[in-house]
C-alpha positions in Angstrom: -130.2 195.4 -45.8 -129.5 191.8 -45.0 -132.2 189.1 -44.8 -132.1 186.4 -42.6 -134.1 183.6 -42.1 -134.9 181.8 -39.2 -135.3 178.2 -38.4 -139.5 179.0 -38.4 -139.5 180.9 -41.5 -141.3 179.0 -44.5 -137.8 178.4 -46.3 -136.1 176.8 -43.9 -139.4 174.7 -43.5 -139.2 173.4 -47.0 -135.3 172.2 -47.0 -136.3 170.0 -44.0 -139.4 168.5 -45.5 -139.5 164.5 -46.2 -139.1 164.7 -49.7 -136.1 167.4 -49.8 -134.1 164.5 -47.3 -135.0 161.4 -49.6 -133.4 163.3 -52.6 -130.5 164.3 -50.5 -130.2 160.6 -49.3 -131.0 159.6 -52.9 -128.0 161.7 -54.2 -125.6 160.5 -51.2 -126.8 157.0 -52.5 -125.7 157.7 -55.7 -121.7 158.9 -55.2 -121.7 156.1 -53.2 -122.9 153.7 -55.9 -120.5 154.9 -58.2 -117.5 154.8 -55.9 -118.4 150.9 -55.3 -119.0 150.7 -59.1 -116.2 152.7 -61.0 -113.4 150.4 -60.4 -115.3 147.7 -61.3 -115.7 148.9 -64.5 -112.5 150.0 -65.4 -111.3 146.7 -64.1 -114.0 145.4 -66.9 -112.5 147.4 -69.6 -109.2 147.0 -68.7 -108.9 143.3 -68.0 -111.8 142.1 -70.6 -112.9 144.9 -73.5 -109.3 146.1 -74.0 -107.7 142.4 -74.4 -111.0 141.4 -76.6 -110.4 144.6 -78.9 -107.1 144.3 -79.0 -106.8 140.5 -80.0 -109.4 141.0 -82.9 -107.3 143.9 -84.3 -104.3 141.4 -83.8 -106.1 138.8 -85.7 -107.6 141.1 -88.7 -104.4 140.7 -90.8 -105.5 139.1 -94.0 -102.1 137.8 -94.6 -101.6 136.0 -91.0 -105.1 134.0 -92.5 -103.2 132.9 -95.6 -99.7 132.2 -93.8 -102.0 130.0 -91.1 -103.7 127.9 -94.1 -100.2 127.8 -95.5 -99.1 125.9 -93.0 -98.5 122.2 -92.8 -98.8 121.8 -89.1 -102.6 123.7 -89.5 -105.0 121.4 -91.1 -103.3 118.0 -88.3 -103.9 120.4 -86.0 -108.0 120.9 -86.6 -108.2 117.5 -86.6 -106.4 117.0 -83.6 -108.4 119.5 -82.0 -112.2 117.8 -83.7 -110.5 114.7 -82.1 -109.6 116.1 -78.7 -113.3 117.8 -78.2 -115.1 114.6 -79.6 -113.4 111.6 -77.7 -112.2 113.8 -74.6 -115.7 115.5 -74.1 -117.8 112.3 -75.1 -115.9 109.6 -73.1 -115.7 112.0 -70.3 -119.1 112.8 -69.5 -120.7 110.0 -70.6 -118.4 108.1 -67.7 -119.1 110.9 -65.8 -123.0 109.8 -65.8 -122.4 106.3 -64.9 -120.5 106.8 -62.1 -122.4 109.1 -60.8 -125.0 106.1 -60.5 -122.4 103.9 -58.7 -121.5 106.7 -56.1 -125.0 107.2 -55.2 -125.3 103.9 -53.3 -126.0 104.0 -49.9 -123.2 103.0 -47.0 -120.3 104.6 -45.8 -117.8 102.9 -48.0 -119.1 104.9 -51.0 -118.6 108.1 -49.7 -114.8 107.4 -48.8 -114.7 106.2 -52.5 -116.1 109.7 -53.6 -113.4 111.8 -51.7 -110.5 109.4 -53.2 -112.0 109.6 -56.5 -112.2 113.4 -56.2 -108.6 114.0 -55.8 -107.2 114.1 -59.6 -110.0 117.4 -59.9 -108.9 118.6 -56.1 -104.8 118.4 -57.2 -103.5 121.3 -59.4 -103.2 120.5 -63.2 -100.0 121.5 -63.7 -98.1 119.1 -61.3 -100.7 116.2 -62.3 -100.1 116.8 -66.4 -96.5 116.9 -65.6 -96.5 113.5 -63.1 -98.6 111.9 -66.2 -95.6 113.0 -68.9 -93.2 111.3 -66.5 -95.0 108.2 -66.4 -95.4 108.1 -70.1 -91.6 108.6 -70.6 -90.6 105.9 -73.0 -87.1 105.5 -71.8 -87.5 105.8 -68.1 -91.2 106.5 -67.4 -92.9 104.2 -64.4 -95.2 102.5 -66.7 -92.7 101.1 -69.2 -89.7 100.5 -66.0 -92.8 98.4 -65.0 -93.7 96.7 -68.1 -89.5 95.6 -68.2 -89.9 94.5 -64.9 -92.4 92.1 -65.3 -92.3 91.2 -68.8 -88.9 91.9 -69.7 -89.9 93.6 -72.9 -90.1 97.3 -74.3 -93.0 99.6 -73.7 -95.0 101.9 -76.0 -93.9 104.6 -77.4 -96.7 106.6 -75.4 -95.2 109.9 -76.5 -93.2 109.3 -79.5 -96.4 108.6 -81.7 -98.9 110.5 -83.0 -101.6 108.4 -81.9 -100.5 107.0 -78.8 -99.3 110.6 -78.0 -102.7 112.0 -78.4 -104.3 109.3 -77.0 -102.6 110.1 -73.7 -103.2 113.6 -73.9 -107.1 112.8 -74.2 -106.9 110.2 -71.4 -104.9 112.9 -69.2 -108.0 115.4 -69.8 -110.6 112.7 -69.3 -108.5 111.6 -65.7 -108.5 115.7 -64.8 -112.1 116.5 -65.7 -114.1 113.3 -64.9 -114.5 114.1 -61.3 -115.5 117.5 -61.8 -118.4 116.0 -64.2 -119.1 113.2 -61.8 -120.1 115.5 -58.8 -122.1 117.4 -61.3 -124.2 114.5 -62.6 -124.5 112.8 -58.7 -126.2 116.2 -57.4 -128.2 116.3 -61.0 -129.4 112.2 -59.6 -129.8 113.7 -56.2 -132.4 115.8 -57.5 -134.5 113.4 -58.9 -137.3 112.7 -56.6 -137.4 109.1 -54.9 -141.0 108.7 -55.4 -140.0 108.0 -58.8 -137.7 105.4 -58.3 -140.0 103.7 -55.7 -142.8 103.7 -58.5 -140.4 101.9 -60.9 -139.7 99.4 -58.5 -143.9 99.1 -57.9 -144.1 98.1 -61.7 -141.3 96.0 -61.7 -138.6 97.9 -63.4 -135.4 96.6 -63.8 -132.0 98.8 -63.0 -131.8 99.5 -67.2 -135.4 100.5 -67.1 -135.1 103.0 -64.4 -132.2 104.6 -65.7 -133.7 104.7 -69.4 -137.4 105.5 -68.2 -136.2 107.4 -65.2 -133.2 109.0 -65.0 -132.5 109.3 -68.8 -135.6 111.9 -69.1 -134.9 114.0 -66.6 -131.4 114.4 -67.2 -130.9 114.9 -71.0 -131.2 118.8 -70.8 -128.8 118.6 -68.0 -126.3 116.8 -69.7 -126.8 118.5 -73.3 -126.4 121.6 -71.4 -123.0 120.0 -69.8 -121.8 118.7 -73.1 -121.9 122.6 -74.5 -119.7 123.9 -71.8 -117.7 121.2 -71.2 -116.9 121.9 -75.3 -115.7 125.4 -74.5 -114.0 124.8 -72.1 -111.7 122.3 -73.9 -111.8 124.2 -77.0 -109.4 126.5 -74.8 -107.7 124.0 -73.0 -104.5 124.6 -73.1 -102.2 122.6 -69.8 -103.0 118.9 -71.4 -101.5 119.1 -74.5 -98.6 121.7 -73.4 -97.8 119.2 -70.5 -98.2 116.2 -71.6 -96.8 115.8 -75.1 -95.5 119.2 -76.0 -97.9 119.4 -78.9 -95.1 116.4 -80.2 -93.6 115.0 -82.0 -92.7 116.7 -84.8 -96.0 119.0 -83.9 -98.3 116.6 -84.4 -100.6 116.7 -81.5 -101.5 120.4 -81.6 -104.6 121.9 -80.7 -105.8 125.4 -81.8 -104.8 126.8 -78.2 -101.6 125.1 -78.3 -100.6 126.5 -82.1 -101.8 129.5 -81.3 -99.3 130.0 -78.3 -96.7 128.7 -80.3 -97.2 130.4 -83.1 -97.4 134.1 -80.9 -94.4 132.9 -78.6 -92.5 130.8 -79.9 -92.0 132.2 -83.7 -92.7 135.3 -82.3 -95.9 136.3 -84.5 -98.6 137.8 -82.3 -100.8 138.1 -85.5 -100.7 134.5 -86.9 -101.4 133.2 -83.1 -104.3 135.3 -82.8 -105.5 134.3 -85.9 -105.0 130.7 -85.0 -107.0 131.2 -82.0 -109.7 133.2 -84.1 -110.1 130.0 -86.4 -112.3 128.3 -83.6 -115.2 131.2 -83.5 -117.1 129.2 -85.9 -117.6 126.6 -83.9 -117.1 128.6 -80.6 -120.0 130.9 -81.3 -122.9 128.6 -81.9 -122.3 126.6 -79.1 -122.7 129.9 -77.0 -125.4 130.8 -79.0 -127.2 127.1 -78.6 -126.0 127.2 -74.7 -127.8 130.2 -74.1 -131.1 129.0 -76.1 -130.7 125.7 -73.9 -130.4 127.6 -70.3 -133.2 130.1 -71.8 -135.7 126.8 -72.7 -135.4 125.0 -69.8 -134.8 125.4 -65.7 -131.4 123.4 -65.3 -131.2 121.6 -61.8 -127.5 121.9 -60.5 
């Protein structure tokens, strides 16, 4: 006997009630969520698990650890990199902060300032790195054919010295990054209220007092919070030293991210440039760790 049911019968009632259509909808809603977030995912793990994973297992080897602290070029090459984060980072933001003051003056003439002065950030790196190793050329660079031409004597050596040679690569980073920094601190000052300012002027304040009383206060956690990431990012900075000096001469203005390409390319030991990269976690991870408890502690204004 075959049992039918009709669009009245009670069972037919109870598929079309409210709640059976929300869990329909509700299981529609989910395929459709995990279509949109599959590929995602496996462009997560893919792209940023796999390459994490597989660059610690490259850089487990014990004995790519004792060939790196074997090596000569190592221990110039920490301090090189010490040097790079501490007068590149320093110098740069700390510039950063007082231009911003200047470029918040009033008047048209400012503004066209600001747009020139953003150009080095607004140019790729590559080209501007490379235009800055020409320049510095000690035979036929444009800033020693200059200093011939008028003086009628021998430049620098900007890139065959150690110092001058990482001097340059620090001043090309600071040159790259210092806009970036500036825009940051100028909408950090645009933040501030005015009523502030006006007060300081009530009392008498000078320019030095405002921007110790005033602006000082309400923009240290700001700019700690910019030193942090401004850090890591040039703990992996790589283009400056490439294209500027080469990580020369003789090797002697490496950084870890330089080394640690050379040493996986160039020699052709994916291990020991792992590892080389690997030797900046201790200082990498507490300032994630201290970036983190900063952005947690306070509301950062950007």
């Amino acid at each position: 006997m075959v049992v039918t049911t009709s669009i009245d019968s009670p069972a037919a009632a109870t598929n079309t009630t409210p709640l059976a259509r929300r869990r329909r909808r509700f299981a529609a809603d989910k395929l459709w969520a995990l279509a949109f977030v599959v590929p995602y995912v496996a462009v997560f793990l893919a792209f940023v698990i796999y390459p994490i994973g597989y660059g610690l297992w490259l850089g487990s080897d014990p004995a790519s650890y004792r060939a790196l602290f074997n090596d000569p070029v190592y221990p110039r090459t920490v301090v090189n990199t010490l040097l790079y984060l501490l007068f590149g980072v320093n110098l740069k933001l700390f510039l950063a902060l007082l231009l911003s003051g200047f470029f918040m003056r009033k008047g048209w003439w400012s503004k066209v300032l600001l747009l020139i002065f953003m150009l080095p950030w607004a140019v790729p790196a590559l080209p501007s790195y490379l235009s800055i190793n020409w320049m510095l050329n000690g035979q036929w660079g444009l800033i020693n054919n200059i200093i011939w031409n008028v003086a009628q004597v021998d430049g620098p050596p900007w890139l065959d010295s150690h110092g001058l040679a990482l001097a340059s690569v620090i001043y090309g980073h600071i040159w790259k990054w210092l806009p970036f920094w500036t825009l940051i601190f100028l909408a950090g000052r645009m933040a501030i209220s005015l009523e502030l300012y006006e007060a300081a002027d009530v009392d008498g304040a000078s320019p030095i007092q405002k921007f110790r009383l005033v602006t000082l206060p309400l923009m240290a956690g700001m700019y700690l919070v910019c030193t942090m990431l401004s850090t890591i990012w040039a703990l992996g900075d790589f283009n400056a030293v490439r294209f500027i000096s080469g990580g020369g001469p003789a090797l002697s203005t490496h950084v870890l991210a330089t080394l640690g390409i050379r040493n996986a390319f160039e020699l052709g030991d994916p291990s020991l440039g792992m590892a080389t990269v690997l030797t900046a976690l201790p200082l990498l991870i507490p300032l994630v760790i201290l970036l983190m408890r900063q952005l947690r502690r306070s509301e950062v204004t950007i």
